[in-house]
C-alpha positions in Angstrom: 24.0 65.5 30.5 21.6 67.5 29.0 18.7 65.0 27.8 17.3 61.6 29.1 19.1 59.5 26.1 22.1 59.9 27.4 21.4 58.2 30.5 20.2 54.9 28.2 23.3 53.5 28.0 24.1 53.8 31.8 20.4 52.0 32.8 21.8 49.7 30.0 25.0 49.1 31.8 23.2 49.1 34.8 21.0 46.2 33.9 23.6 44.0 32.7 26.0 44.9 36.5 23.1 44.5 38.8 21.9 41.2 37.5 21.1 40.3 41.1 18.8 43.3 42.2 16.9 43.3 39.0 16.3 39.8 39.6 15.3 40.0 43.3 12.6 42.7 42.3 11.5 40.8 39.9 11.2 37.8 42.0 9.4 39.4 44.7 6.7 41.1 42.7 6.1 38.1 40.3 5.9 36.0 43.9 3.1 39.3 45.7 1.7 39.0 42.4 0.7 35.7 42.1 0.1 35.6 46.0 -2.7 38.0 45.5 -3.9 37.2 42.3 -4.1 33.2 44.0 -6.2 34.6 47.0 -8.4 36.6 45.2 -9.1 34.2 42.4 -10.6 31.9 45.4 -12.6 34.9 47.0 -13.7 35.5 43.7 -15.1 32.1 43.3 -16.8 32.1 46.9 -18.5 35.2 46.6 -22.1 34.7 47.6 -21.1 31.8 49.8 -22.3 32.7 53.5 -23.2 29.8 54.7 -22.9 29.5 58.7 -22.0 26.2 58.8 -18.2 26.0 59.8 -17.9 29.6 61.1 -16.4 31.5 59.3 -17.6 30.2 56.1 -15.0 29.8 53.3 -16.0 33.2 52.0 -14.9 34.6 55.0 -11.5 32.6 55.7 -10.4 33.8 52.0 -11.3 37.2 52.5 -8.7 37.3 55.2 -6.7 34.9 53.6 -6.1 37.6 50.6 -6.1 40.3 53.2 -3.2 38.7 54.8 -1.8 38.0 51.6 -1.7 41.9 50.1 -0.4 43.1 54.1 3.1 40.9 53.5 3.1 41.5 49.8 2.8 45.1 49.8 5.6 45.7 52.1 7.8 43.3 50.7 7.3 44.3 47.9 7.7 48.3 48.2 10.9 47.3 50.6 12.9 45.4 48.0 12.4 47.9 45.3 13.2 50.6 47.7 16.2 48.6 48.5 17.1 48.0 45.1 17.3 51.7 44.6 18.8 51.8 47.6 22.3 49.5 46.1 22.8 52.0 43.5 23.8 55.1 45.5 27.0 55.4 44.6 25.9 54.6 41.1 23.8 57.8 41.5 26.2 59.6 43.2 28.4 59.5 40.6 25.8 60.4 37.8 24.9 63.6 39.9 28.8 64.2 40.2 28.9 64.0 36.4 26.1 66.7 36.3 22.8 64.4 36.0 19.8 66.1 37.1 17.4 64.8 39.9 14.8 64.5 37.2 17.2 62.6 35.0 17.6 60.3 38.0 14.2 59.6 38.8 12.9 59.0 35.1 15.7 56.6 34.9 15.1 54.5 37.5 11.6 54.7 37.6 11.7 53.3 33.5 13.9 50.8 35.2 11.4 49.8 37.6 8.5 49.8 35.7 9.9 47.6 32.9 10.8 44.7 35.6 7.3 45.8 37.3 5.3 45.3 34.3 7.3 42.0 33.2 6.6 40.5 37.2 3.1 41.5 36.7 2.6 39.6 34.0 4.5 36.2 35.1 2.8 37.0 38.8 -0.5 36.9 36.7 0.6 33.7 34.8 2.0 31.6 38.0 -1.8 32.3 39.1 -3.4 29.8 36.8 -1.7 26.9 38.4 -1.4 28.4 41.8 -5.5 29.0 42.6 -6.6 25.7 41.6 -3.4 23.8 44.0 -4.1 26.2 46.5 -8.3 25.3 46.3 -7.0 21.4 46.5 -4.8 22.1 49.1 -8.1 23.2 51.1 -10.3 20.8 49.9 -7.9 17.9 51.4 -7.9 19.8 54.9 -11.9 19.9 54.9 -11.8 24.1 55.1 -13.7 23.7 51.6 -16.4 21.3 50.1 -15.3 18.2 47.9 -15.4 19.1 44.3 -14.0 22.7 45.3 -11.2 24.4 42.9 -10.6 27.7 41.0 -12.0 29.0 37.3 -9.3 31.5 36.0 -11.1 35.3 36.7 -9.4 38.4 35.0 -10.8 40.6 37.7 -8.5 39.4 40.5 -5.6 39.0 38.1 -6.0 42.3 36.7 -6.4 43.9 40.7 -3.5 41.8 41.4 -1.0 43.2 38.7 -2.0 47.1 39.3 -1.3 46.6 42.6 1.7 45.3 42.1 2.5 48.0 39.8 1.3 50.6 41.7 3.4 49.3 45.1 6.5 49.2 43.1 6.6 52.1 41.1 5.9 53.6 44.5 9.1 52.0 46.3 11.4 52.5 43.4 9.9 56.6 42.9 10.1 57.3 46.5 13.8 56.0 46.6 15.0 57.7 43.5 13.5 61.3 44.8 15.6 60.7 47.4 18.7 60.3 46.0 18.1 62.8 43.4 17.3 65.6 45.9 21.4 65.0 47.0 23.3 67.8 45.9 26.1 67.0 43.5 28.9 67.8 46.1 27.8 66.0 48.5 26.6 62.6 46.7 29.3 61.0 46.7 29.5 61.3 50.8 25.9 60.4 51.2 26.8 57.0 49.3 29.1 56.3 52.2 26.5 55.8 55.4 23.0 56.1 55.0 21.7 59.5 56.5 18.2 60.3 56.7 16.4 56.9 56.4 12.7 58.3 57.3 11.5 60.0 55.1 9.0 62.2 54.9 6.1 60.7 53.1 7.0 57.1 55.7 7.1 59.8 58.5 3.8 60.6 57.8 2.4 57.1 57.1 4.1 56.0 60.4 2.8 58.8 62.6 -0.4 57.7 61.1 0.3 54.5 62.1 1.2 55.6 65.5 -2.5 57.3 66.0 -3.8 54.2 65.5 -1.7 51.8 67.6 -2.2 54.3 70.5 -6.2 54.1 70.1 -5.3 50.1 70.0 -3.0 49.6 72.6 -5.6 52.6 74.7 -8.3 49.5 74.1 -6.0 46.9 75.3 -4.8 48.4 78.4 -7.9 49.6 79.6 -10.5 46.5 78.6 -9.8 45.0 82.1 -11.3 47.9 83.8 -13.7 49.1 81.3 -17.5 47.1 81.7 -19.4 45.5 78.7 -20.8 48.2 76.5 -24.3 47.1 74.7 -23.2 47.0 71.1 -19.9 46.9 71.4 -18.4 45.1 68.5 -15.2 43.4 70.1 -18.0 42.6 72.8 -20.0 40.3 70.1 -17.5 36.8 70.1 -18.4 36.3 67.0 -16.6 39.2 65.2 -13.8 39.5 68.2 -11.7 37.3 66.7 -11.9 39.5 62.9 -11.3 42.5 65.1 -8.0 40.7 66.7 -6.9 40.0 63.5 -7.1 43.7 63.1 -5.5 45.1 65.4 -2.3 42.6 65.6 -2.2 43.8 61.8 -2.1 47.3 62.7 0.3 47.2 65.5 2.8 44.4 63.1 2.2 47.9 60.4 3.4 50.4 62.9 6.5 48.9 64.0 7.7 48.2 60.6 6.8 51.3 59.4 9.3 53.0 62.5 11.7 50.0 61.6 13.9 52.8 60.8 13.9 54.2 64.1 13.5 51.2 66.1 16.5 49.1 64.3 19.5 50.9 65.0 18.7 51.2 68.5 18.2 47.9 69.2 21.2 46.5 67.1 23.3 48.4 69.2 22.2 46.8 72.4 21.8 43.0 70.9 25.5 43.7 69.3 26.9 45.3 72.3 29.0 41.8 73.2 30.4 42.2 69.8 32.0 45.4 70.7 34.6 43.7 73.1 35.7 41.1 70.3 39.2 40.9 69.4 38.4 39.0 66.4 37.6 40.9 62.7 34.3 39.2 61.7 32.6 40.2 65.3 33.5 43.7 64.8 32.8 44.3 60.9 29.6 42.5 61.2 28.3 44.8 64.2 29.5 47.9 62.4 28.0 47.1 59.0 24.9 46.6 60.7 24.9 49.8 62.4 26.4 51.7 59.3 23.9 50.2 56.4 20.5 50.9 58.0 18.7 50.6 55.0 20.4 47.2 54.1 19.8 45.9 57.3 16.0 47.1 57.8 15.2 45.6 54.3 16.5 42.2 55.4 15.1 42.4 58.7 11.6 43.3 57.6 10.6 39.7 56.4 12.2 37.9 59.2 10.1 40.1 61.5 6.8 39.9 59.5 7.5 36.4 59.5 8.4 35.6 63.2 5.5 38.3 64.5 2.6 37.1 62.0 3.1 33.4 63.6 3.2 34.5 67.3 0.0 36.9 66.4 -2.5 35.0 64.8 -1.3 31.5 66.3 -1.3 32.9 69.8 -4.7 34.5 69.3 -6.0 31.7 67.9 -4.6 29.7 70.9 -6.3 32.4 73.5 -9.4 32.2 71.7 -9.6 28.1 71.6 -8.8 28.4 74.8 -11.6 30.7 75.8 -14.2 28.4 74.1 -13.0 25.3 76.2 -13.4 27.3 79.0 -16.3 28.5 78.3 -17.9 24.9 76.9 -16.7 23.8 80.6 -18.9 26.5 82.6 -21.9 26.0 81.2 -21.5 21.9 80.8 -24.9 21.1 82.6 -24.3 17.5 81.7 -22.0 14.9 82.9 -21.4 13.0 79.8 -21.3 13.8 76.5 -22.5 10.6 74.0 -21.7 11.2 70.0 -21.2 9.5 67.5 -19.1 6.6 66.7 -19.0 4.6 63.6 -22.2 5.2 62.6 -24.6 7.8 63.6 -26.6 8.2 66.5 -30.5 8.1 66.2 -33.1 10.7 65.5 -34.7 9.9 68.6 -32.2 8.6 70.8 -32.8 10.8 73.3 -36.0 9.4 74.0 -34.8 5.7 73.5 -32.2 6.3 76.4 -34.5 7.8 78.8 -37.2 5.3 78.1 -35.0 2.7 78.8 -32.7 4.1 82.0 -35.9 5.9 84.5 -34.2 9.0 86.2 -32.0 9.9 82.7 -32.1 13.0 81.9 -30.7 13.3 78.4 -31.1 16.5 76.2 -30.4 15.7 72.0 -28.5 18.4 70.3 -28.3 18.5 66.5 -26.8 21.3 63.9 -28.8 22.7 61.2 -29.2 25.9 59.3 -32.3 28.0 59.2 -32.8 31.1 57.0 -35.8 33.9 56.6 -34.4 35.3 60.2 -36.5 38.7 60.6 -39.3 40.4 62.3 -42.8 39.1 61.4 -43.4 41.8 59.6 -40.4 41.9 57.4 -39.2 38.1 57.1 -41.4 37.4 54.1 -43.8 39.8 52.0 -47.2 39.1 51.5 -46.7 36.2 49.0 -44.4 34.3 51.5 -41.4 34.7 49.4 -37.8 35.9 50.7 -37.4 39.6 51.4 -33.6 41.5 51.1 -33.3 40.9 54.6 -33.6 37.1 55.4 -30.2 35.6 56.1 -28.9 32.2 56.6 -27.9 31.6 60.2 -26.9 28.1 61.5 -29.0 26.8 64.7 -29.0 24.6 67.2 -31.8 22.0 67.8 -32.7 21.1 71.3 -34.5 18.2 72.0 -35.4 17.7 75.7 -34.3 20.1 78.3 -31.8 22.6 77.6 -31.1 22.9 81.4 -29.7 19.6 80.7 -27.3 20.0 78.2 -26.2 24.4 79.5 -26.5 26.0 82.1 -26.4 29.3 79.9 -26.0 33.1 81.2 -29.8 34.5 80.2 -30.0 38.0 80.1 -34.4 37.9 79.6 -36.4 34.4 79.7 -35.8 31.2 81.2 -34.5 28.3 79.6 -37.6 26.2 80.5 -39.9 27.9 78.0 -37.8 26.3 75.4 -40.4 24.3 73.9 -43.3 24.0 71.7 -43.0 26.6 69.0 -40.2 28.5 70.5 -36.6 29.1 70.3 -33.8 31.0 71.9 -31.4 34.0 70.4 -28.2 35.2 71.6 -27.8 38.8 72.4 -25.7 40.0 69.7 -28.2 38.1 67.5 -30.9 39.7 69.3 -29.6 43.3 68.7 -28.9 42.4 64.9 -32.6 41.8 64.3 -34.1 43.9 66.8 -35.6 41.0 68.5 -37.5 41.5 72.1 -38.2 39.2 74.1 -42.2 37.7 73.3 -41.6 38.7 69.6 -42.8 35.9 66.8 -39.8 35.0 64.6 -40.7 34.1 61.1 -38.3 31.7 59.7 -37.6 29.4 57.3 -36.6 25.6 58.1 -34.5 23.4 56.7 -36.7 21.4 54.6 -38.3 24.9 53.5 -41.2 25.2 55.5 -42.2 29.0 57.2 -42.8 28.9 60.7 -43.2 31.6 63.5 -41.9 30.9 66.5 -42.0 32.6 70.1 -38.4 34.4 71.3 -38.7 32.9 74.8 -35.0 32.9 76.0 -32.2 35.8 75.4 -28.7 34.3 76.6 -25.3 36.4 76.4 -23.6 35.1 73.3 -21.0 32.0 73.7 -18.2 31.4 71.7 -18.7 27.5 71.2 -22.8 27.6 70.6 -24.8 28.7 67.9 -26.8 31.7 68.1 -30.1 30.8 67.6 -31.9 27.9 69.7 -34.4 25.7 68.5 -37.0 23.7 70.9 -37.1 19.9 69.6 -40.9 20.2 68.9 -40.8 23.4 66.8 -38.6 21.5 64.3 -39.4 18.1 64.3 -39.8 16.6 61.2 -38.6 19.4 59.3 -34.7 18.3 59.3 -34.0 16.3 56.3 -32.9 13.7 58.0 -30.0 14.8 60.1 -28.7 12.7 63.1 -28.1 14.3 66.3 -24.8 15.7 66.8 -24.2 15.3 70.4 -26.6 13.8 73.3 -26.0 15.6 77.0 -26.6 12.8 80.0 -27.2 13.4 83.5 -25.4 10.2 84.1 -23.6 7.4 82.6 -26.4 5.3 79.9 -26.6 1.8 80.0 -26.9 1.5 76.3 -24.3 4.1 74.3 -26.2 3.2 70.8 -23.2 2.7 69.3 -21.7 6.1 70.2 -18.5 7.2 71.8 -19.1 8.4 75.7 -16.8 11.4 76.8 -17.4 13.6 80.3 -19.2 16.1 79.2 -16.3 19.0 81.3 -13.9 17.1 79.4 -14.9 16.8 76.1 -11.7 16.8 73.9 -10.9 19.5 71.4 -14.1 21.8 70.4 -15.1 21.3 67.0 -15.3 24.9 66.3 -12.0 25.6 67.8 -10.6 22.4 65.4 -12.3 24.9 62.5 -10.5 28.2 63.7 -7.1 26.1 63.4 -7.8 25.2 59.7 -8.9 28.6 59.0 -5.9 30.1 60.3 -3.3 28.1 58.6 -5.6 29.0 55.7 -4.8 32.5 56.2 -1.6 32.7 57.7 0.4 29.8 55.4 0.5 31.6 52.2 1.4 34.6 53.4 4.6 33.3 55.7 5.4 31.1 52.5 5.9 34.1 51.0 7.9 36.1 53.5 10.4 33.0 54.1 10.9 33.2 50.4 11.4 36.8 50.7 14.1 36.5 53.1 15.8 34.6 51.0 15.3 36.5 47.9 16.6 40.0 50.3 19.4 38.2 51.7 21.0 37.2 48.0 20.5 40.6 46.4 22.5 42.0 49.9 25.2 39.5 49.2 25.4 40.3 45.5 25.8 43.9 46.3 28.5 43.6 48.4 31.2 41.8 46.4 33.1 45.4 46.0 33.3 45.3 50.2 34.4 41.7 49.9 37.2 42.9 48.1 38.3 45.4 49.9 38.5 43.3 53.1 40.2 40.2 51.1 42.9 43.1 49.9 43.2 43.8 53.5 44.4 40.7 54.5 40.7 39.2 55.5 41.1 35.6 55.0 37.8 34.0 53.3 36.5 32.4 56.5 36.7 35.6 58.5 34.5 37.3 55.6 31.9 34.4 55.8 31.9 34.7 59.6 31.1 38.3 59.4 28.4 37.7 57.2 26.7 35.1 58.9 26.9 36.8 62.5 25.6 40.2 60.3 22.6 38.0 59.1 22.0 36.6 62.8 22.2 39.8 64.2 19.7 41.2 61.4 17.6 38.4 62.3 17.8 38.4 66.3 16.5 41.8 65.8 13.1 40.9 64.1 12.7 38.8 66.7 12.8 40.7 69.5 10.3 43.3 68.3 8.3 40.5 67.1 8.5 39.0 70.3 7.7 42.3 71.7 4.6 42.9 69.4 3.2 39.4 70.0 3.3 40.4 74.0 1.5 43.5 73.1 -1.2 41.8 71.4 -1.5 38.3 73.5 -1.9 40.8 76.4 -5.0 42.6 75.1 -6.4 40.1 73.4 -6.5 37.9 76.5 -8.2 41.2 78.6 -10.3 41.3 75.5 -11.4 37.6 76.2 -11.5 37.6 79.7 -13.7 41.3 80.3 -15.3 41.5 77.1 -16.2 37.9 76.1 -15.9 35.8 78.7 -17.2 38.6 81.3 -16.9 36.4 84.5 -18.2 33.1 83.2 -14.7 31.9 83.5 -10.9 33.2 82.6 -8.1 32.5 80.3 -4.5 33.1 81.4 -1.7 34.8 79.1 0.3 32.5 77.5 2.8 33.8 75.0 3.4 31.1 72.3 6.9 30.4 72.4 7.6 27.3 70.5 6.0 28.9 67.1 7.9 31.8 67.9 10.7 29.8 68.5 10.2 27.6 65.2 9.7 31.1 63.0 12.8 32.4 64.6 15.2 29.4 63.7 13.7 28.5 60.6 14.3 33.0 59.6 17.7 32.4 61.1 18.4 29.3 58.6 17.6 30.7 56.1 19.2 34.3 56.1 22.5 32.5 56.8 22.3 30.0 54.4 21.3 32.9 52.0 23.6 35.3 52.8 26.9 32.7 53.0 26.4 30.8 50.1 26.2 33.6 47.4 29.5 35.7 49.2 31.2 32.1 49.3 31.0 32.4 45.4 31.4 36.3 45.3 34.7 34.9 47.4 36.1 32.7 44.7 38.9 33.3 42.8 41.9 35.9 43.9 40.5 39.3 45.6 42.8 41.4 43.1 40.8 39.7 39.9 37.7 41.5 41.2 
């Protein structure tokens, strides 16, 4: 072969045998595509938005929604076009037999891939339309977003979404064909037998990277029990330790599948061990095939473990961390009941209604509100009382009565008794942000817009149920539009309720805020595990396609059809019992450091959390990854079955 036109007829050819890969790549890039293009479309429309109220705001819970998104799509993406590659070596054996050159190889299937890339990108980019605004009414109905919310169609995120997916495919399908075009001609044809030499170099070097970092991660996570607080510590600030979980279970979830190679094989052989003593066919085919198509199997197992170890991540963190602020809002309860509101909303004043009418009450009104203009008096507002750069929105708490009454917070300078007058209270990590002392005069702005300066009387460590700023009852009375008090802290049962719903105050029921965090993470985690499930599906048909020559060969054998579909669907459960363990193994990892984070960083002797892996998402991602690879495996080799094995 000595030019690249003669090799058009076999990518021709190609095309036309492989219907199945070609359309599994194209269906998992169009899918990343539109995932991303979806996400970002939504981001694109929030940007601005930082409002405190529902921490994190929307902004916020999209930008790790599309984070999330691009982690799962990038590597299933740059897997099944690796794989795709990967079906054709004795396709590309033979070519280098015939005396095709390693450049002929790669040009041809990198044409290949970048004519089904560019086709996905463009139906990823179309899919988008529909998908942003169902995806904005699908938040809207779950109250993560305002009513009224949706998407406007934004050729930025489409465009970012498409390159992407270009880029991450052309990528997969390059690295691949390099591969096999670096096999010398006399020895492609053995290569195509057994996979040899899975890691390559340039994932070698992204997984030692990897490595580096999941050592400084796990390094944290082993030693956060012993290590103290450190001032300005970011994983110390509750606010941001929940982003930096999310971080870090990312990281470690990237460095096991990036040594998937490595880790796999291993760890077949011991799950499949029982099969070895079989006496039956299927047992022992579907172990070896396992063991003998590495890349097959690690393609197919990547999803089901991104799947399974995404869910026990993110839901068991956000389990640890709800439990943390129950915890939490039980230690520094003051109170003994808790009265809010029922059908209709409680009072402004009804704080003072209740003591007035029950001597010896002590009840302390909370209500939630948003101030802005947060700064130093000399940088809040310039001379002409307008906003500067630096005023931010922050949301606030309103105390009216005696905040000793309603938490018995950890103060770190002040007491909580000077809360009141023109006053108000800061958490640490909101302290340090500003570079607030304690005595300094706060400019801010309320919510009805009026300035005031207020005196920093009270610095309390920073809770993970309670806003970060404090308000004394008197500073902003009459300057809050209206709203009701959210919550009224008793010293003992009222006579009157005023209509409102009376809970103990150390029992309170599910925390608002943690109520939120569950929104926000099936916000981030649903569209992403949509995605892997349908990539398992999509993997698992282009195996089965692939594999109709081997379906042969046993049925020629003597294989009856039912011992064929039993070795593929033990193969599948085997692939899939596999990317459980290490998921399980990954989610024990994290769940571990991130309760040590909790209990030593955040929680710092308030209170504790125990570990508590959770096992019936992790069971629920398991079955439904094991469902689904069977089903997808069996049904498309029960039709590669049909008909006599000698007509195929």
């Amino acid at each position: 072969m000595s030019s690249l036109g003669t090799l058009l007829p076999v990518a021709a050819a190609s095309l036309r045998r492989r219907q199945a890969a070609f359309a599994g790549s194209y269906v998992a890039l169009t899918l990343g595509v539109t995932l991303v293009a979806t996400t970002g479309s939504l981001l694109d429309d929030t940007a601005g938005d930082d409002s405190p109220l529902g921490a994190p705001s929307l902004h916020k819970v999209l930008q790790f929604t599309s984070a999330m998104a691009a982690f799962v799509a990038v590597f299933v993406v740059a897997g099944t076009f690796a794989f795709a590659v990967a079906q054709r070596r004795q396709e590309i054996a033979m070519l280098r037999a015939v005396g095709a050159t390693p450049r002929q190889i790669v040009w041809l299937i990198t044409g290949e891939a970048a004519f089904v890339a560019l086709a996905s990108a463009v139906s990823g980019c179309l899919l988008s339309l529909p998908g942003a605004p169902a995806l904005a009414a699908w938040l809207v109905a779950r109250g993560a977003a305002p009513d009224g919310f949706t998407a406007r169609p934004a050729a930025g995120p489409m465009l970012l979404a498409a390159a992407v997916g270009l880029l991450v495919a052309l990528l997969g399908a390059v690295t691949a064909a390099v591969r096999a075009g670096r096999v010398r001609a006399v020895e492609a044809l053995g290569d195509a037998a057994v996979d040899r030499k899975v890691m390559t170099r340039p994932r070698w070097a992204f997984a030692l990277l990897g490595l580096l970092a999941l050592g400084g991660t796990v390094s944290y996570y082993l030693s956060a029990a012993t290590m103290p607080p450190a001032p300005g510590d970011q994983p110390d600030d509750p606010q941001l330790a929940s982003q930096w979980v999310l971080g870090a279970d990312l990281l470690t979830i990237t460095a096991i599948a990036l040594f998937a190679p490595v880790v796999v094989p291993p760890l077949v052989r011991l799950l499949s061990a029982p099969l070895a003593r079989a006496t039956a066919a299927a047992p022992l085919l579907a172990r070896q095939n396992a063991l003998t198509a590495v890349r097959r199997t690690v393609s197919t197992a990547t999803p089901a473990f991104l799947t399974i170890a995404l869910t026990g991540t993110v839901i068991g963190s956000t389990a640890a961390f709800a439990d943390a602020m129950t915890a939490q809002n039980k230690a520094t309860a003051a109170a003994r009941y808790l009265l809010r509101p029922g059908d209709a909303p409680l009072p402004a004043d009804a704080a003072r209604r209740l003591t007035a009418a029950q001597p010896g009450l002590h009840a302390t009104a909370t209500t939630s509100t948003v101030v802005t203009g947060l700064g130093a008096d000399r940088t809040a507002f310039d001379d002409h009382g307008e906003d500067s750069p630096a005023t931010v929105p922050s949301a606030a708490t309103v105390v009216d009565g005696d905040l000793a009454t309603a938490w018995t917070l950890p103060a770190v300078d002040g007491t909580a008794a000077d809360l009141r007058g023109a006053t108000l209270a800061a958490s640490t990590d909101q302290a340090r942000g500003h570079g607030w002392k304690l005595g300094d005069q706060v400019n801010l702005r309320l919510p009805d817009g009026t300035l005031a300066s207020l005196r920093l009387v009270l610095l309390y460590r920073t809770q993970l149920g309670l806003d970060e700023i404090l308000l004394s009852g008197d500073a902003a009375a009459g300057h809050l539009d209206g709203a009701r008090p959210g919550a009224v802290h008793l010293s003992a049962e009222p006579a009157d309720r005023l209509g409102g719903t009376l809970t103990d105050a150390h029992h309170p029921g599910p925390d608002p805020g943690a109520h939120y965090a569950w929104i926000a993470t099936t916000t981030i985690l649903g569209p992403a595990l949509l995605y892997a499930l349908i990539a398992i599906v999509n993997t698992m048909v282009m195996s089965a396609a692939d594999r109709r020559r081997d379906f042969t060969v046993l049925r020629l054998a003597g294989t009856v059809r039912r011992q064929v579909l039993q070795m593929v669907a033990l193969e599948a459960a085997l692939v899939v019992a596999t990317a459980a363990v290490l998921a399980l193994a990954v989610t024990a990892l994290t769940q571990y450091g991130t309760t040590a984070l909790l209990n030593h960083r955040v929680l710092a002797g308030q209170t504790s959390v125990g570990l508590h892996l959770p096992w019936l998402p992790l069971g629920a991602g398991a079955a439904l990854c094991l469902a689904l690879a069977v089903t997808a495996s069996v049904l498309p080799s029960r039709l590669a079955l049909t008909g006599p094995a000698a007509a195929r």
